[in-house]
C-alpha positions in Angstrom: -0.6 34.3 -54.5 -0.9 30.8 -56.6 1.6 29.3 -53.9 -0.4 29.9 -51.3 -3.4 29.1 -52.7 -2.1 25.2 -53.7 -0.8 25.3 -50.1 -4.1 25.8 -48.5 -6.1 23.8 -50.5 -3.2 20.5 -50.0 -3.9 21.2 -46.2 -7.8 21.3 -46.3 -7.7 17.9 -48.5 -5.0 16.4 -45.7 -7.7 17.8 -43.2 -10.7 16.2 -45.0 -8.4 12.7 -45.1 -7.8 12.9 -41.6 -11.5 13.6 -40.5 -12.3 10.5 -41.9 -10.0 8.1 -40.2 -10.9 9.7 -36.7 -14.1 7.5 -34.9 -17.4 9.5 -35.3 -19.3 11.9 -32.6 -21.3 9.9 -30.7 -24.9 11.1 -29.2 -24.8 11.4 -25.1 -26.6 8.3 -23.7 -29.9 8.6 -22.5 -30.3 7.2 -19.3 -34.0 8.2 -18.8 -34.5 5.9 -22.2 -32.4 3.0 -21.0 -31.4 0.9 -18.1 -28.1 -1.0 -19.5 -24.9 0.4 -21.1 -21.3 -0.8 -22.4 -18.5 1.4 -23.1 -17.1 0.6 -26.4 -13.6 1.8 -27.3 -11.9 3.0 -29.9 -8.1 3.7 -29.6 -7.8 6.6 -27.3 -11.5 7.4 -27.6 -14.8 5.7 -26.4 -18.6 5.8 -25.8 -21.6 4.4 -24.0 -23.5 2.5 -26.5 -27.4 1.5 -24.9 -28.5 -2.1 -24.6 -31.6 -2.5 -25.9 -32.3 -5.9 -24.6 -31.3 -6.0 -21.5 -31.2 -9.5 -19.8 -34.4 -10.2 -17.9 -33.5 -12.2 -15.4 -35.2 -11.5 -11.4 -33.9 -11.6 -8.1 -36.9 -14.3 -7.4 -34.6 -16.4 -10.1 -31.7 -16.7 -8.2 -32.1 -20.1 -5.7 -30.4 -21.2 -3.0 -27.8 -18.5 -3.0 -30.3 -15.8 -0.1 -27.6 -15.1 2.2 -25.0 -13.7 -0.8 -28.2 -11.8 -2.5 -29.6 -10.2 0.5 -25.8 -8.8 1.7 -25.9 -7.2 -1.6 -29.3 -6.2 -2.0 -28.6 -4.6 0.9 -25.6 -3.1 -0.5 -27.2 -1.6 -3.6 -30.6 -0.2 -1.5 -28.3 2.1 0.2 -26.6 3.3 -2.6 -29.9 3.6 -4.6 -30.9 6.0 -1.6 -27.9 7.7 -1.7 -26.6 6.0 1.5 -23.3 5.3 2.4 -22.3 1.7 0.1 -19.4 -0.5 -0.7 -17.7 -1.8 -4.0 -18.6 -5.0 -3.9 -16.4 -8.1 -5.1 -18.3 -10.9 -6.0 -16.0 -14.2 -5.9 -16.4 -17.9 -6.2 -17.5 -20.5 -8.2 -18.4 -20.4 -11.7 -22.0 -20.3 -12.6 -23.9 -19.6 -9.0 -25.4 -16.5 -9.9 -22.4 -13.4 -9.5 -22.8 -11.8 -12.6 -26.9 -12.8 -12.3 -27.3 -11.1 -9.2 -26.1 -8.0 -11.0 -28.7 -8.2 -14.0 -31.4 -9.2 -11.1 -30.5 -5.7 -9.0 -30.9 -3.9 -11.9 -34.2 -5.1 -13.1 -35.3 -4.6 -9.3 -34.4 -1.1 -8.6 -33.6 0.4 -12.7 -37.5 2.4 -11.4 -35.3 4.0 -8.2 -32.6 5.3 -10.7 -30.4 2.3 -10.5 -28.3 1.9 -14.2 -25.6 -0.5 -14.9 -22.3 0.4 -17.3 -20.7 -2.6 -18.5 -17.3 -3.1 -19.2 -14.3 -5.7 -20.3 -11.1 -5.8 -18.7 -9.4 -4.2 -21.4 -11.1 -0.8 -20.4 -10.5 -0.3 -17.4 -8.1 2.4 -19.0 -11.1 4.7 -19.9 -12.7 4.5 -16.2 -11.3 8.3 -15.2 -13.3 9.2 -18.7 -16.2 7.2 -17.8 -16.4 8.4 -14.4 -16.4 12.1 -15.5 -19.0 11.3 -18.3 -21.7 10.6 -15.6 -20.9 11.8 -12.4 -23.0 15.0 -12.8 -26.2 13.0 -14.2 -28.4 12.3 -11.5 -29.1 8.3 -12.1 -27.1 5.6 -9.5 -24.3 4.0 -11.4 -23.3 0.8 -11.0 -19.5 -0.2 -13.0 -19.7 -4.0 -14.1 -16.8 -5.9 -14.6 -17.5 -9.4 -15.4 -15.3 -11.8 -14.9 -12.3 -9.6 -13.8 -8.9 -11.1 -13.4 -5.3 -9.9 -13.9 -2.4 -11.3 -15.2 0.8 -10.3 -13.5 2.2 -8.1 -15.6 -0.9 -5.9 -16.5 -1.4 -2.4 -15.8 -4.8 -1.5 -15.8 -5.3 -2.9 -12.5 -3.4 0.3 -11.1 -6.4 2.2 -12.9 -8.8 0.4 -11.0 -6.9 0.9 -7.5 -6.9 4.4 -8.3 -10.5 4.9 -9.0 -11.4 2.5 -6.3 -9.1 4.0 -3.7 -6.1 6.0 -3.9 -6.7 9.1 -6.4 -5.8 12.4 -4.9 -9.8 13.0 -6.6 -12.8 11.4 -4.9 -15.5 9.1 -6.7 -18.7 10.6 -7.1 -21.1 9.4 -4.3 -23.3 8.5 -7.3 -20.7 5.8 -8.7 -20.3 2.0 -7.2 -18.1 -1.0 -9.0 -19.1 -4.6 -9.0 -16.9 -7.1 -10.3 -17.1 -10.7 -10.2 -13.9 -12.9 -10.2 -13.2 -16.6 -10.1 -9.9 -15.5 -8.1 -10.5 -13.9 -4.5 -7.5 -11.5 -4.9 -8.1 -11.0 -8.6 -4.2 -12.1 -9.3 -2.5 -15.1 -9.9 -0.8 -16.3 -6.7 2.2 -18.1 -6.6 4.4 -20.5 -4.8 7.7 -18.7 -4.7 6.3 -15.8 -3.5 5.6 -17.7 -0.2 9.1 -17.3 0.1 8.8 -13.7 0.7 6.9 -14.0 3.8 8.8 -12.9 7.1 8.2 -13.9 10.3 8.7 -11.3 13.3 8.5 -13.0 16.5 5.0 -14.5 16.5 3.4 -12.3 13.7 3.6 -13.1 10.0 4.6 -10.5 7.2 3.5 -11.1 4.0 6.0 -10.2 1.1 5.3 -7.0 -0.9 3.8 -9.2 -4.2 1.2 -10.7 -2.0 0.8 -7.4 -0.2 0.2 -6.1 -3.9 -2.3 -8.4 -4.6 -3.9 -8.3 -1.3 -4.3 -4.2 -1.4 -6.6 -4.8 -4.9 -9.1 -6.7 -3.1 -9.0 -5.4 0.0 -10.3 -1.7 -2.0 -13.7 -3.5 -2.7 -15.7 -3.0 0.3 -17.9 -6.1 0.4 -16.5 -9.3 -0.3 -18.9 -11.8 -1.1 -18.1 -15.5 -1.6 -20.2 -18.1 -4.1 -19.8 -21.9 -3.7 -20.7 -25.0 -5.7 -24.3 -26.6 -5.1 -25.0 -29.5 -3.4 -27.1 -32.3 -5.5 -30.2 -31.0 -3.4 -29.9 -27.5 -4.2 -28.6 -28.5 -7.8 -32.1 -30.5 -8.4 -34.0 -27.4 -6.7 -32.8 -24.6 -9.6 -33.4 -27.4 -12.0 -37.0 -27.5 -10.7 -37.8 -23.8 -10.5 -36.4 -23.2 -14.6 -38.5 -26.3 -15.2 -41.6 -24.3 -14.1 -40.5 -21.4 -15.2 -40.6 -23.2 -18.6 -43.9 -24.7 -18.0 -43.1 -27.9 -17.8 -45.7 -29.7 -15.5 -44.3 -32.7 -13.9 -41.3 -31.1 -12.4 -40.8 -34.0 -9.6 -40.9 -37.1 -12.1 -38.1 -39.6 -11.6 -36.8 -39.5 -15.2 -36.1 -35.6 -15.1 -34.2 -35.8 -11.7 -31.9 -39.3 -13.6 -31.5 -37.0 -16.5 -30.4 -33.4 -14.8 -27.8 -35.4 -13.1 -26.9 -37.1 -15.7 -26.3 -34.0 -17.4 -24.6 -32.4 -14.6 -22.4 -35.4 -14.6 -21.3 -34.6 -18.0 -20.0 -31.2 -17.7 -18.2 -31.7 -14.1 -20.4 -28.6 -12.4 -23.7 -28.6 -10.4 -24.1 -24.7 -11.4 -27.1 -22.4 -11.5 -25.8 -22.4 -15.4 -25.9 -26.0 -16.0 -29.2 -26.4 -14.2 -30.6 -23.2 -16.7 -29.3 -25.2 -19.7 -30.8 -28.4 -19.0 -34.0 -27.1 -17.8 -34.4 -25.3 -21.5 -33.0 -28.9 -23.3 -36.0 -30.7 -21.5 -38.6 -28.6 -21.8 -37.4 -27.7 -25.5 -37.6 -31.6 -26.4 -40.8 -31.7 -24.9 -42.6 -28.9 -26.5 -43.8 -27.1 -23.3 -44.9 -23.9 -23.9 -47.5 -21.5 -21.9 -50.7 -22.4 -21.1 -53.3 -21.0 -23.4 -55.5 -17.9 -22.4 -59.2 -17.3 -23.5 
């Protein structure tokens, strides 16, 4: 049968032209081998792909911000030993350590089982998949969005209420989410919807978008808020990089003029700024460790 013959041999080349467009199998990660993972996406389809430098930052780095590291410290300890824990939502100002603190935890406790799974905003789709890729492993998973924020008209957040709080299916007790957000209710808030508000007798009512916006937030657990530095405690992370970076005279007039002059210049007092000046200064200086016989 010619016919049938052409026919089949048309549909295994339309097979073999297909197969190649479609994203290629991926190995399962190996969490005994590394510590750090992003989920990288494709269409419909992802994977975890392994970091092999992961950011080696420690908790002992972190300055002036002990009461917002030891709450979740605290947090992740528990969930490390398979205590109860929250999802925590780290909030406030921009460079003070949020996504730091993360990096820090997992250096701490990656030897108790501890692994971190990255993620952008634009994933947040995939977590059911993610979630059922590693629920049965026996490593402590911590889901990192960085930076998470929402525009109004997004629906991905849904996804995250769902996994966070609301399925009909129940996270794995092995699975936390951190996020950090420059917004407290991870949504834009606006004036007219102040207009919504309703006011029975003495009590006040929000409106159902702020009640939207509010339920998001309120499915984290453990809030915990981050706020500029003061001068002092701006000069104090200076300091601390600046030995960290072996440079000697840490408490000479010229460096403190300078950090705040460079402060000045970029309108923060950050953790961030105080790491980027501390590497300019010792960097035009040529520190560098001390020599060992």
């Amino acid at each position: 049968m010619p016919d049938l013959d052409k026919l089949l041999a048309r549909a295994d080349a339309l097979l073999q032209r297909v197969e190649r467009l479609l994203p290629p199998d991926f190995p399962e990660p190996d969490f005994a081998a590394h510590i750090a993972f992003r989920w990288r996406s494709r269409g419909e389809r992802g994977h975890l792909q392994p970091v092999t430098h992961p950011h080696g930052i420690r908790l002992e780095d972190l300055q002036d911000i002990d009461r917002q590291r030891a709450l979740v410290e605290q947090n992740t300890v528990q969930f490390v030993r398979g205590l109860p824990a929250n999802n925590v939502l780290l909030t406030g100002a921009r460079g003070t350590g949020k996504s730091s603190l993360v990096k820090g935890l997992l250096n701490r406790y990656a030897g108790e089982g501890l692994r971190v799974i990255e993620l952008d905003k634009q994933d947040l789709m995939h977590l059911p998949d993610i979630v059922e890729r590693i629920a049965a492993h026996p490593f402590r998973f911590i889901l990192f969005c960085d930076d998470l924020s929402f525009d109004a008209d997004e629906p991905a957040y849904k996804t995250l209420k769902a996994v966070l709080d609301g399925s009909v299916s129940a996270t794995p007790d092995n699975i936390l989410i951190y996020a950090t957000s420059n917004r407290r209710h991870l949504m834009p808030e606006y004036m007219q919807e102040n207009l919504e508000t309703r006011y029975v007798g003495d009590e006040v009512h929000p409106g159902e978008s702020v009640e939207e916006k509010i339920s998001l937030s309120e499915r984290f657990g453990l809030w915990v808020s981050f706020y500029p530095f003061s001068q002092d405690e701006y000069l104090d992370i200076v300091r601390h990089w600046l030995h960290a970076l072996w440079v000697a005279d840490t408490e000479a007039d010229e460096v403190r003029r300078e950090a705040l002059q460079w402060a000045l210049q970029r309108g923060s007092r950050s953790g961030r700024v105080a790491w980027q000046f501390a590497r300019d200064w010792a960097g035009r200086r040529g520190a560098a460790p001390p020599a060992t016989s």
